[in-house]
N, C-alpha and C positions, 0 to 999 in steps of 0.2 A: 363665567358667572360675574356681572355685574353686580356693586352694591348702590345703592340709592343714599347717597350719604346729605348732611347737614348740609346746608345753605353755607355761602359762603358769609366772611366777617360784614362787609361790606352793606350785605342784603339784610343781614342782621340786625346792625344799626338803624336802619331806615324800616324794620319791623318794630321795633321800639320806637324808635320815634313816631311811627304813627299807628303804634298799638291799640289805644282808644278806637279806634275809626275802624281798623280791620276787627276788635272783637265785636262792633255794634254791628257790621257788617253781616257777621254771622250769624247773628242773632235771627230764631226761626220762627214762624209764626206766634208756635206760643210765646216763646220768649219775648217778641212785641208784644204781645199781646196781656201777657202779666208787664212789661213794662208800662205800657196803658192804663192799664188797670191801674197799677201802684199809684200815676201822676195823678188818674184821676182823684183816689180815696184822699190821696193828701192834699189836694183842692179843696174837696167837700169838706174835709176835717178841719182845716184853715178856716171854712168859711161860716161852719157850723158850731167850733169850738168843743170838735170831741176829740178828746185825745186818743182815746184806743183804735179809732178809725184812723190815724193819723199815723200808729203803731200799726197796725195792718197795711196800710200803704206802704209805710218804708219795705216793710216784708217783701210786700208784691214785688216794689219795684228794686230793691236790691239783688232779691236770689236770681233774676238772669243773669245781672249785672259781674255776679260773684260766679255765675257757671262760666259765662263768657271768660272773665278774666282767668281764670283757672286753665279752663280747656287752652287759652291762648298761650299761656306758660307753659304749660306741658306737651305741647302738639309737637316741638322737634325732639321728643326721647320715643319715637318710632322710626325703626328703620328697616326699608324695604331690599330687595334683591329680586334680580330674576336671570334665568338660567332657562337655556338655549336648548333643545335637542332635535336635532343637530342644525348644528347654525348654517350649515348650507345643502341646502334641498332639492331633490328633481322637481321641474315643475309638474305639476297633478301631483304629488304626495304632501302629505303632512307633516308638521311639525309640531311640537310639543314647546310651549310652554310655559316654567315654574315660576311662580310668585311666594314670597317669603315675606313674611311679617313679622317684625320683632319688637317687643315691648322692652327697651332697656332704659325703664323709667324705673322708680320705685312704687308707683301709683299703678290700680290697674285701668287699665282705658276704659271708654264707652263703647257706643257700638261703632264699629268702621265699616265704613263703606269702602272696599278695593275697584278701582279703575285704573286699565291701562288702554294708551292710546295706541291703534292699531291704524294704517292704511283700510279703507276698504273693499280693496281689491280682498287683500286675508281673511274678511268675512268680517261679521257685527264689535262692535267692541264691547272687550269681555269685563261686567260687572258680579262684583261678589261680596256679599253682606257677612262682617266678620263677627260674631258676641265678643263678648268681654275679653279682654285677653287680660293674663293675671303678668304680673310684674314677671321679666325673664323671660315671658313666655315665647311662643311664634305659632304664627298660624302658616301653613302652605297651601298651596292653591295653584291650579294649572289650568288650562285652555288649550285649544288646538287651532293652529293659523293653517289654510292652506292656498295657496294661487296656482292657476292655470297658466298666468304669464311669469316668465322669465321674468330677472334684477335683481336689484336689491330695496329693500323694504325696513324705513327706522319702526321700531316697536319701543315707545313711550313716549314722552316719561310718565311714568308711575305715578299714580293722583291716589291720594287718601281726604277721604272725608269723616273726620271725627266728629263723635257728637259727647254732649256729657248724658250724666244718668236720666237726668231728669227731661230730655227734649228742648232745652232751652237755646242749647245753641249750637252751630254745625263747621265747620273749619276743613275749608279744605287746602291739602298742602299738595305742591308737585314738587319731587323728587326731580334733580337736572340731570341723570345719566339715562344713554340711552342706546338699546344695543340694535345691529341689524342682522335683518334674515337676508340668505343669499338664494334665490332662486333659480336654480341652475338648469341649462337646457334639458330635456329629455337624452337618456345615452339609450339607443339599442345594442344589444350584445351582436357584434359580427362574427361569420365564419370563418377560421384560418387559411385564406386561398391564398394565392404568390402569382395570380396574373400569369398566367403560362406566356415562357417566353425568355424565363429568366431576366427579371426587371432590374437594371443598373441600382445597387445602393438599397436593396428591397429582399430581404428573407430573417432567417433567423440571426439576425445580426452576424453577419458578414466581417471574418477578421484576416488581417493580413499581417504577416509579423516579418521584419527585416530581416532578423535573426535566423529565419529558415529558411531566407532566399540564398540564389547562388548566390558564389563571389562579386559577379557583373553588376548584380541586385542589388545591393547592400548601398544604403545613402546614409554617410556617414557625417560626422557634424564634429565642430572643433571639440579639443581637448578641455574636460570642466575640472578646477580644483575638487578631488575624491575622487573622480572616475576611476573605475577597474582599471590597470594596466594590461589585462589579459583583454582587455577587449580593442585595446588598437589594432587599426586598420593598417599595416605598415603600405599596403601599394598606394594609398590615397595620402597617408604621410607624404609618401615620396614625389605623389604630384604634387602636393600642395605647397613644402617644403614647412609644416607644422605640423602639430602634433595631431591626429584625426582618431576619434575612436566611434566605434559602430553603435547606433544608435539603439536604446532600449527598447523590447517588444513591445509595438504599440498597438494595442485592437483599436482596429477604426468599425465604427455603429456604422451602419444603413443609417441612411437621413429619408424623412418627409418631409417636404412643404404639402399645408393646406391651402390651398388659396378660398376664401371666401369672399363672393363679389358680393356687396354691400351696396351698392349703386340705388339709390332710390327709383329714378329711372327702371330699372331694371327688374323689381318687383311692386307687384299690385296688389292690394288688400290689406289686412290689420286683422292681429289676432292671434290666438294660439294655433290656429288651422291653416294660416295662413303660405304661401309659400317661401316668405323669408322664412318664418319659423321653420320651416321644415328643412330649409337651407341652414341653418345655424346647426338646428339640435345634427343634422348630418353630420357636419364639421367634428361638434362633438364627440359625436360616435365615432366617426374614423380617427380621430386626435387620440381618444382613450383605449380604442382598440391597437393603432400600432404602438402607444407607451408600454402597454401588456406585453407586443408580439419581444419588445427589446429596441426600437428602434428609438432615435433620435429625434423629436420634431419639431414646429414652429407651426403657427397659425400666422398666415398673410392674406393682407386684406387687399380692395384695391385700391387706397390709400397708399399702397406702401408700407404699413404699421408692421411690424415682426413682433409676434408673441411669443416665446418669453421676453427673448430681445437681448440675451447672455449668451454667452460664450461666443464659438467661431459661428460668424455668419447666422446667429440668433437663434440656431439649435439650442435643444436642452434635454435632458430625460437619460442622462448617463448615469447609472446606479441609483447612488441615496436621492438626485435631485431630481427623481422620476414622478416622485409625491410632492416638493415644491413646484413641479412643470407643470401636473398636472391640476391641483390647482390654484397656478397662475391662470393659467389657461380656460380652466372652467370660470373664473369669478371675470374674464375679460369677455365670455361667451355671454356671461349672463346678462351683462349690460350694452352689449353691444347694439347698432341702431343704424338703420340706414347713412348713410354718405351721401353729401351733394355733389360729390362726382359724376359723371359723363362717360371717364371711358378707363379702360385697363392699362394704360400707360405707365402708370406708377408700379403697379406691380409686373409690368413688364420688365422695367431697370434692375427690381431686386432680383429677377428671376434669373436676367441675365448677366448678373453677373457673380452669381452663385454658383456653388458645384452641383453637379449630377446628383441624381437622387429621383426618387420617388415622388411626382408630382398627383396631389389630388385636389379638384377646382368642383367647387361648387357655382356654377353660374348661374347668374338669372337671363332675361333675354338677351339675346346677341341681336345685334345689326350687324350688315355684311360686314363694314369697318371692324370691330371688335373682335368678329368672329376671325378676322382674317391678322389680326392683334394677337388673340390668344391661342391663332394657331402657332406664331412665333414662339410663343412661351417655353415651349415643347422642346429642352436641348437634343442634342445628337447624341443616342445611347440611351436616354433617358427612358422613364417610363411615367405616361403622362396618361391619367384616366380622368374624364369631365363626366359631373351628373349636370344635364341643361334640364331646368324645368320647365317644362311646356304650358307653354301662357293657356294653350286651348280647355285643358282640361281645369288648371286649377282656377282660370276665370268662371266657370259655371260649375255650382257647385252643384246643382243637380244632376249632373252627366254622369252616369252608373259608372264603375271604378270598373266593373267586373267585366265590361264590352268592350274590348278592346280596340273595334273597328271606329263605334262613335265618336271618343275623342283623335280619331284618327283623321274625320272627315270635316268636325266641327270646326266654323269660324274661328277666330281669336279678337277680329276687331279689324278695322281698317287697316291693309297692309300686310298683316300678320296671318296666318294660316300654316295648315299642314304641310304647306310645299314650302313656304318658307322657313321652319323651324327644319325639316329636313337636310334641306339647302344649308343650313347651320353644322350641323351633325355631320353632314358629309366632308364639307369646309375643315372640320377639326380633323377627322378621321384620314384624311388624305395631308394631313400634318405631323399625322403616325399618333394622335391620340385615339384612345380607347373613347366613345362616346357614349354615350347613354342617357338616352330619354326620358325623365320624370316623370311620368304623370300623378295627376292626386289622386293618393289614396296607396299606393304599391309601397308596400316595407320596404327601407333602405335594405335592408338584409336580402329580400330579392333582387334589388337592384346589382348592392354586391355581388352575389353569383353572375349576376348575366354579364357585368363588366367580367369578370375572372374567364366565363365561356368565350364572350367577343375577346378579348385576348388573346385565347387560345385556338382562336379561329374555328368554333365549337358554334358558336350562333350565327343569325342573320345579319346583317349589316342595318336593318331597318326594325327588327323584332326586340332589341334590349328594353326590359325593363318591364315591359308589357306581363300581365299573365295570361 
């Protein structure tokens, strides 16, 4: 929860010094308007020699005068607040939020008018007409934001327009804090598969302990001030000619890399439907899914970037920092945006020279070069699964999801087509990746099984993904 607090000193002085100007400023219809009036009676009265007309003008023309300067003294003993629920959100859902208004004057206010500035992507900006508020008091008040797109989104600052009793004059103030909503991909729940085949660095977190290996087994490491003395190694003392004791049982996690190709190039269209999106929020899903399963992970782009970017080799998700990994992770998802990169290069380096593990790649179109790039990516032992999205299908968006043959047969565009997205597919899979075919519209969740089936040498070579 933010609070909306006082102007600072600085702004303050320069609100005095030219305080006249800002309360004539406010001044509302009426308020001109008996100012008018006043200047004129005391004209007439001047020119006529009455004096109660002259008394009635000062009238007219003081009481704006005296609401203006009032409301102007008093307009900073209101202070606002607004409060988040919850400050980061899937995109399509909603979010809530509270508006606070507090009277810590001794006076009670006029009418307020509440405004807060909103993007309009989050829908219209929300206005709320406040009564009186009595000395101490508070008014609350809420609204609900929602977007269809991913990011993040400032919400305010906070605007109050006061008025005094009488309609003479109106002031509006803006509050300088200001909080942001986090728009975060879509996550689909996935099913617990293990890719048959038994995948290098991939199951229920996978532990090996020195401790319970042979004699032969045992990698043992110098002697540390405290160390156990029941735990020297005396045969590796005796090679070493120092003191060696066996090292403490270490659980080593299963690791994932995501690779997410970003490549501008490489995706067409804009939008929440579009196929990067559906490339990210995937990421997503398989990022929060294997956190759940226990595993270790990193989002890599092909940039090169590693998210979190901590610990060994920019893994993260080891116990407590399962909930800071995760969202790191989500809030780097939700702003994330195409790359003027070209080609996979860059995350080819980090790939190579990282340890085994569980590779999952989201790509967009391959050319033969790339294809033939991130079949390298694929180490030895490794288990490496690609979703390629098929330009054919998510380029026409009227092509039924539900026919499997027509985006089968459909053009793509100069160049592009079904025999060459194949041609891709087979390139990876004869790399010993798992491949899989996107098209628009098919649940990552079904996709997941048929990569789990093609693994297990259960489906077609050309059928993944498809329903």
């Amino acid at each position: 929860m933010t609070t909306a607090g006082e102007p600072d000193g600085t702004r303050d002085e320069e609100d005095r010094a030219g305080g006249v100007r800002t309360a004539l400023t406010g001044l509302t219809t009426r308020g001109r308007s008996f100012l008018a009036a006043g200047a004129a009676a005391a004209v007439c009265a001047y020119v006529l020699g009455q004096g109660d007309l002259l008394r009635v003008g000062l009238l007219l023309g003081v009481l704006p005068l005296v609401c203006a300067t009032v409301l102007y003294r008093t307009r900073h003993r209101v202070a606002g607040s607004r409060r988040l629920e919850p400050g980061r959100v899937p995109a399509g859902s909603e979010a809530r939020v509270h508006l606070r208004v507090e009277n810590i004057s001794r006076l009670p206010t006029g009418l307020l008018m509440l405004q807060d500035r909103v993007p309009y992507v989050l829908g219209p900006r929300p206005r709320f007409v406040l009564d009186r508020v009595e000395p101490a008091g508070r008014r609350e008040v809420s609204y609900r934001v929602r977007s269809d797109l991913r990011g993040r989104y400032p919400l305010g600052p906070l605007q109050l327009r006061l008025a005094d009793p009488f309609g003479m004059c109106e002031l509006t103030r803006s509050f300088s804090t200001r909080d942001t909503l986090t728009v975060i991909p879509r996550v689909e729940p996935l099913p617990p598969v293990r890719f048959g085949g038994g995948a290098t660095g991939y199951g229920e977190g996978r532990r090996r302990s020195p401790a319970l290996a042979g004699e032969d087994d045992v990698i043992p490491r110098g002697y540390r001030y405290g160390d156990d003395l029941r735990r020297v190694h005396w045969r590796s003392t005796a090679r070493h000619g120092e003191l060696m004791v066996r090292r403490e049982e270490q659980p080593q996690r299963a690791r994932c890399s995501v690779l997410l190709d970003t490549r501008g190039i490489a995706h067409e269209g804009a939008g929440p439907d579009s196929a990067f999106e559906w490339a990210v929020s995937g990421a997503a899903s398989v990022l929060m899914h294997l956190l759940e399963r226990g595993l270790s992970v990193r989002l890599l782009t092909d940039t090169g970037s590693v998210v979190p970017g901590e610990g060994a080799e920019g893994f993260a998700g080891a116990g407590q920092e399962s909930a800071d990994a995760a969202g790191t992770l989500m809030d780097t998802l939700a702003v994330i945006d195409h790359s003027d990169g070209t080609d996979l290069s860059a995350a080819h380096e980090v790939l190579r020279g990282g340890s085994e593990g569980l590779l999952v790649a989201f790509f967009g179109e391959l050319d033969e070069e790339q294809a033939e790039l991130a079949g390298r990516m694929r180490r030895h032992g490794g288990t490496a699964v690609a979703f390629v999205l098929d330009d054919a299908s998510w380029r026409h968006e009227s092509l039924s999801i539900l026919d499997d043959a027509s985006w089968q047969h459909e053009p793509a565009g100069p160049g592009a087509g079904p025999d060459r997205a194949e041609e891709r597919l087979t390139t990876l899979r004869e790399a010993g990746w798992t491949a899989v075919k996107v098209p628009r519209g098919v649940p990552l969740e079904e996709l997941w099984r048929s990569a789990d089936r093609q693994r297990a040498g259960l489906a077609p070579a050309g059928g993944e993904g498809a329903r």
